[in-house]
PyMOL commands that place a pseudoatom at each C-alpha (Angstrom):
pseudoatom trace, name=CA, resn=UNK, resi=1, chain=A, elem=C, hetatm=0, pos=[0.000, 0.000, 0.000]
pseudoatom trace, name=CA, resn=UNK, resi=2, chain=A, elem=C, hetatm=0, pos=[1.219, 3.008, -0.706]
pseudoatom trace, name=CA, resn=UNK, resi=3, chain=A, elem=C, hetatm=0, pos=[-0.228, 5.647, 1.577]
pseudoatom trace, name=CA, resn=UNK, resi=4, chain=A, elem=C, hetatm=0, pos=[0.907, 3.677, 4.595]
pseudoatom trace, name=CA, resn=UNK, resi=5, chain=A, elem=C, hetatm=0, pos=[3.827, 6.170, 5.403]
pseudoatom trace, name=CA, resn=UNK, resi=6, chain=A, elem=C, hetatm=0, pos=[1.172, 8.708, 4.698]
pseudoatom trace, name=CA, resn=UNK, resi=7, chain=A, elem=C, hetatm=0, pos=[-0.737, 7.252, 7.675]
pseudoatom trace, name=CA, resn=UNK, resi=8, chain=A, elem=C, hetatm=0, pos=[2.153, 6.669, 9.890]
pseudoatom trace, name=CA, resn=UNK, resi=9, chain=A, elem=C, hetatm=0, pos=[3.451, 10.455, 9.377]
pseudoatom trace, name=CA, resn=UNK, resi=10, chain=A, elem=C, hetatm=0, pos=[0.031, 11.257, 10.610]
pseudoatom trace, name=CA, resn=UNK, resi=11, chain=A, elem=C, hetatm=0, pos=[0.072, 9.670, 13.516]
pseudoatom trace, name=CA, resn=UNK, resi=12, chain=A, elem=C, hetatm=0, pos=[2.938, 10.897, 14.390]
pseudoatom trace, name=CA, resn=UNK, resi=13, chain=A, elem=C, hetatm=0, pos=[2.118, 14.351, 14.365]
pseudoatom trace, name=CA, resn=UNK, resi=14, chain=A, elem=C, hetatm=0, pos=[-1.186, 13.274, 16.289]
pseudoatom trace, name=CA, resn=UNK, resi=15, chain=A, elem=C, hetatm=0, pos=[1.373, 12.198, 19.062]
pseudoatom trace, name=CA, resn=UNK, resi=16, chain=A, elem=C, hetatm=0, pos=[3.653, 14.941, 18.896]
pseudoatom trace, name=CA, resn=UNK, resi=17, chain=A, elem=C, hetatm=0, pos=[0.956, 17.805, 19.220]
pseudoatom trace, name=CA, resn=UNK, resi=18, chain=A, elem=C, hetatm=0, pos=[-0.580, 15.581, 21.840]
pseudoatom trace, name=CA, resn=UNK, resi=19, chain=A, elem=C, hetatm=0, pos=[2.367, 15.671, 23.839]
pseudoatom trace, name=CA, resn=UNK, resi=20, chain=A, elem=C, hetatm=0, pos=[2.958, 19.470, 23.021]
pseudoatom trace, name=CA, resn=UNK, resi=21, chain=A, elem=C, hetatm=0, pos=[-0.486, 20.817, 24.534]
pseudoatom trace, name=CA, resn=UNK, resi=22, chain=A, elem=C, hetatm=0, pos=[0.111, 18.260, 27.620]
pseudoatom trace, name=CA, resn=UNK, resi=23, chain=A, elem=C, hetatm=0, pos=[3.514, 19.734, 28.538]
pseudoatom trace, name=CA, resn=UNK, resi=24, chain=A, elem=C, hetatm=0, pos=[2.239, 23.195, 28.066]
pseudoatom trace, name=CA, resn=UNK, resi=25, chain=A, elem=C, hetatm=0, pos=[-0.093, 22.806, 30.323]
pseudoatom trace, name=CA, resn=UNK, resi=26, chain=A, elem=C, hetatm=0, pos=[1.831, 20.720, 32.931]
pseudoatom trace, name=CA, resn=UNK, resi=27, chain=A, elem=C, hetatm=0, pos=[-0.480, 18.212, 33.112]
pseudoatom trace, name=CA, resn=UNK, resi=28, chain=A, elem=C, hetatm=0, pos=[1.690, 15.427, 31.322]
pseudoatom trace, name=CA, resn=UNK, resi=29, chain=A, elem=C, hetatm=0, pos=[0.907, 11.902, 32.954]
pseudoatom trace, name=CA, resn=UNK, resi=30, chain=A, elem=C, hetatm=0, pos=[-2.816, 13.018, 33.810]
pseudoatom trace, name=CA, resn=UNK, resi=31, chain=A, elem=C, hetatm=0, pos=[-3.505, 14.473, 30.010]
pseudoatom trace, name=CA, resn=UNK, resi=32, chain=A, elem=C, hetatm=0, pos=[-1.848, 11.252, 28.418]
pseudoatom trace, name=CA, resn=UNK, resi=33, chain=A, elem=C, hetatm=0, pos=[-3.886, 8.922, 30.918]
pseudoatom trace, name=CA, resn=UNK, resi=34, chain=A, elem=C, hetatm=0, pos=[-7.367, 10.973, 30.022]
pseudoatom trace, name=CA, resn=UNK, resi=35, chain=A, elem=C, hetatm=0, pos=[-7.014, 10.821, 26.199]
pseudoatom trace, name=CA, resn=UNK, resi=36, chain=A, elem=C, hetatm=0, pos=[-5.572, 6.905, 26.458]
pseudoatom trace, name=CA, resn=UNK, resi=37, chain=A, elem=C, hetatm=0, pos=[-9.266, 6.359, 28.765]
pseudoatom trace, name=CA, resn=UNK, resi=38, chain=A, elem=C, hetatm=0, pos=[-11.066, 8.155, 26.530]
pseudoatom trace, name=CA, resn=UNK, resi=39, chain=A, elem=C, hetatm=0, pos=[-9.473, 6.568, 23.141]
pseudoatom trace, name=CA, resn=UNK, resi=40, chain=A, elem=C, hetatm=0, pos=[-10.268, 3.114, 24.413]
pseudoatom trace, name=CA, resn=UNK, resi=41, chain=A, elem=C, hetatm=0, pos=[-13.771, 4.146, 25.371]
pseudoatom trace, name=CA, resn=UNK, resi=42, chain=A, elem=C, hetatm=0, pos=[-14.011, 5.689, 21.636]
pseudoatom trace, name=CA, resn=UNK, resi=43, chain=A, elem=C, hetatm=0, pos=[-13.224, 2.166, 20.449]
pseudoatom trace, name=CA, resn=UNK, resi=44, chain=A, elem=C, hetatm=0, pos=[-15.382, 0.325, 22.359]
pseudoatom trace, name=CA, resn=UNK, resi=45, chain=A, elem=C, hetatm=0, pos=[-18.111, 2.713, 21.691]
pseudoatom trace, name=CA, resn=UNK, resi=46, chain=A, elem=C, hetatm=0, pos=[-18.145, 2.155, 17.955]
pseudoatom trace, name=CA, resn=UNK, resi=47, chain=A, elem=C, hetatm=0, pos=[-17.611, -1.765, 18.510]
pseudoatom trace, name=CA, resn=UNK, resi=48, chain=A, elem=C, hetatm=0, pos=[-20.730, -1.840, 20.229]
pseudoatom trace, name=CA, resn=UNK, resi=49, chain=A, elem=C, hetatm=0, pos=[-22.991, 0.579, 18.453]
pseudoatom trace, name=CA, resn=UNK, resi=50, chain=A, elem=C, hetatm=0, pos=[-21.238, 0.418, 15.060]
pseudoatom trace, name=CA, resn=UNK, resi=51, chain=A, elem=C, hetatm=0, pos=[-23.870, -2.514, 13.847]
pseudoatom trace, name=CA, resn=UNK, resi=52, chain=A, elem=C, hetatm=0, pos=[-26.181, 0.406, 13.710]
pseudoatom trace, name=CA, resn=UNK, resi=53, chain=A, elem=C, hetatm=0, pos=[-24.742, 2.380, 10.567]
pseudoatom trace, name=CA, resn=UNK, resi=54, chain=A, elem=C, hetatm=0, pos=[-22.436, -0.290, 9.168]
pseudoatom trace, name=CA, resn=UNK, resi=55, chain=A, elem=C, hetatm=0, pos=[-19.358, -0.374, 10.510]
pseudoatom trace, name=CA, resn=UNK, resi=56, chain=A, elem=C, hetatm=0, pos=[-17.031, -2.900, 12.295]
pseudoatom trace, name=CA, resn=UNK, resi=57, chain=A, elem=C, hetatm=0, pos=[-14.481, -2.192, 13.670]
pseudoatom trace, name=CA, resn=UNK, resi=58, chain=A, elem=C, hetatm=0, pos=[-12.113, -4.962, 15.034]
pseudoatom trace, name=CA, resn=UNK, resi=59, chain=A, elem=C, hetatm=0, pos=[-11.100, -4.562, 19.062]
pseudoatom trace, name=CA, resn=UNK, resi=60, chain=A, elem=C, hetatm=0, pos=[-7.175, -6.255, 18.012]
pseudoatom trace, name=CA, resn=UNK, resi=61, chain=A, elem=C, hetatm=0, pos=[-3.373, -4.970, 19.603]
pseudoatom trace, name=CA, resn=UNK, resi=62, chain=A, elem=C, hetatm=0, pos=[-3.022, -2.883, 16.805]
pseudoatom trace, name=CA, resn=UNK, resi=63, chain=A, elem=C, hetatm=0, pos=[-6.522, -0.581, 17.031]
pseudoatom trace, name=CA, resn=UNK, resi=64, chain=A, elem=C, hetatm=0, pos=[-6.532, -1.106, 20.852]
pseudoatom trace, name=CA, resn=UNK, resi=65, chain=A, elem=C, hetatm=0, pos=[-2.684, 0.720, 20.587]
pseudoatom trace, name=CA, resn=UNK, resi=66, chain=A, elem=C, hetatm=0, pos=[-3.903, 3.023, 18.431]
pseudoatom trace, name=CA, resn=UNK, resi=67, chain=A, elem=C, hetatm=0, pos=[-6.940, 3.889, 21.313]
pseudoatom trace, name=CA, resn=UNK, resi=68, chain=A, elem=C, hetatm=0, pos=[-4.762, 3.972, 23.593]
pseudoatom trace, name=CA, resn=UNK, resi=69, chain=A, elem=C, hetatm=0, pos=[-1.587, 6.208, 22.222]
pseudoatom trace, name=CA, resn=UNK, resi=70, chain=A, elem=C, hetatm=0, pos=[-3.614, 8.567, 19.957]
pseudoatom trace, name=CA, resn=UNK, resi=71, chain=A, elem=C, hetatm=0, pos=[-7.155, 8.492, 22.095]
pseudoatom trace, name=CA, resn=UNK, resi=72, chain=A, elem=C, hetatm=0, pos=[-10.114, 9.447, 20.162]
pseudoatom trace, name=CA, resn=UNK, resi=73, chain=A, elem=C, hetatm=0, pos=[-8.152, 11.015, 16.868]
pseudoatom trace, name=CA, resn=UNK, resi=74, chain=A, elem=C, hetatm=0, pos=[-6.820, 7.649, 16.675]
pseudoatom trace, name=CA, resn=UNK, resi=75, chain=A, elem=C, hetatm=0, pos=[-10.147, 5.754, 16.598]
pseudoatom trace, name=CA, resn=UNK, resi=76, chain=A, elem=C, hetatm=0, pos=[-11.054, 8.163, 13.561]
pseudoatom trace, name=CA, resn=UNK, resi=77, chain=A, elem=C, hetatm=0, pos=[-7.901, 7.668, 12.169]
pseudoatom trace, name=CA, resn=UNK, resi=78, chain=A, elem=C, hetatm=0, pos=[-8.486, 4.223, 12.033]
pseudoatom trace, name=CA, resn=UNK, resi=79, chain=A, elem=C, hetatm=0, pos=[-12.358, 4.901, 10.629]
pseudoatom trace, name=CA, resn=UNK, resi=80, chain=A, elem=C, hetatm=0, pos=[-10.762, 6.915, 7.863]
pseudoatom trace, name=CA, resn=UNK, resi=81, chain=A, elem=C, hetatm=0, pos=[-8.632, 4.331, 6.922]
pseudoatom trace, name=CA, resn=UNK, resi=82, chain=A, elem=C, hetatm=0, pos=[-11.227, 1.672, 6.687]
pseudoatom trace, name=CA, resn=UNK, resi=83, chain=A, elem=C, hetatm=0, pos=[-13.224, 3.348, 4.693]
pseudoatom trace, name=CA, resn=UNK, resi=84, chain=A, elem=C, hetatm=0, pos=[-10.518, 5.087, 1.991]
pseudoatom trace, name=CA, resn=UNK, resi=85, chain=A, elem=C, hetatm=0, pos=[-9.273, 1.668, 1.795]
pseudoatom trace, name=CA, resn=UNK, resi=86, chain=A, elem=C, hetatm=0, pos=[-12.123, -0.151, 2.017]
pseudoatom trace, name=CA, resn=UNK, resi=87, chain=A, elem=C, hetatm=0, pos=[-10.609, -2.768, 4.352]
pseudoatom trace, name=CA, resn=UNK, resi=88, chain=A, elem=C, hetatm=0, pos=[-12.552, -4.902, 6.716]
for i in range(1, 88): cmd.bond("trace and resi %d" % i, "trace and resi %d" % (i + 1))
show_as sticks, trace
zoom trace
């Protein structure tokens, strides 16, 4: 495939302004621990109540990393993916 580094260059920046907002407002381990809750929650949300408009979305080690590194933008980034690609 060849948007994968596309992808990957995206999440990185995801990461890196993540990290940027959380050390500006010294809040570090607590920020990073509230977007990696709420990630995982974002996953499990659309696992659950994705049978409703269509979508599944697999609960593996890589989306569940994803969820819990990137939090919510992750779960969409992951959506977005799917559905460019068309994978399931």
């Amino acid at each position: 495939m060849g948007a994968e580094p596309l992808v990957i260059l995206f999440a990185a920046l995801c990461v890196c302004v993540l990290l940027c907002v959380c050390i500006r407002n010294h809040c570090l381990i607590k920020g990073l621990l509230a977007s990696a809750v709420q990630g995982v929650s974002a996953l499990y949300a659309v696992r659950l109540l994705g049978f409703a408009i269509g979508i599944s979305l697999p609960v593996n080690f890589y989306t569940l990393g994803t969820g819990l590194v990137l939090g919510s933008p992750g779960v969409a980034l992951i959506l977005a993916v799917q559905t460019i690609f068309h994978l399931r």
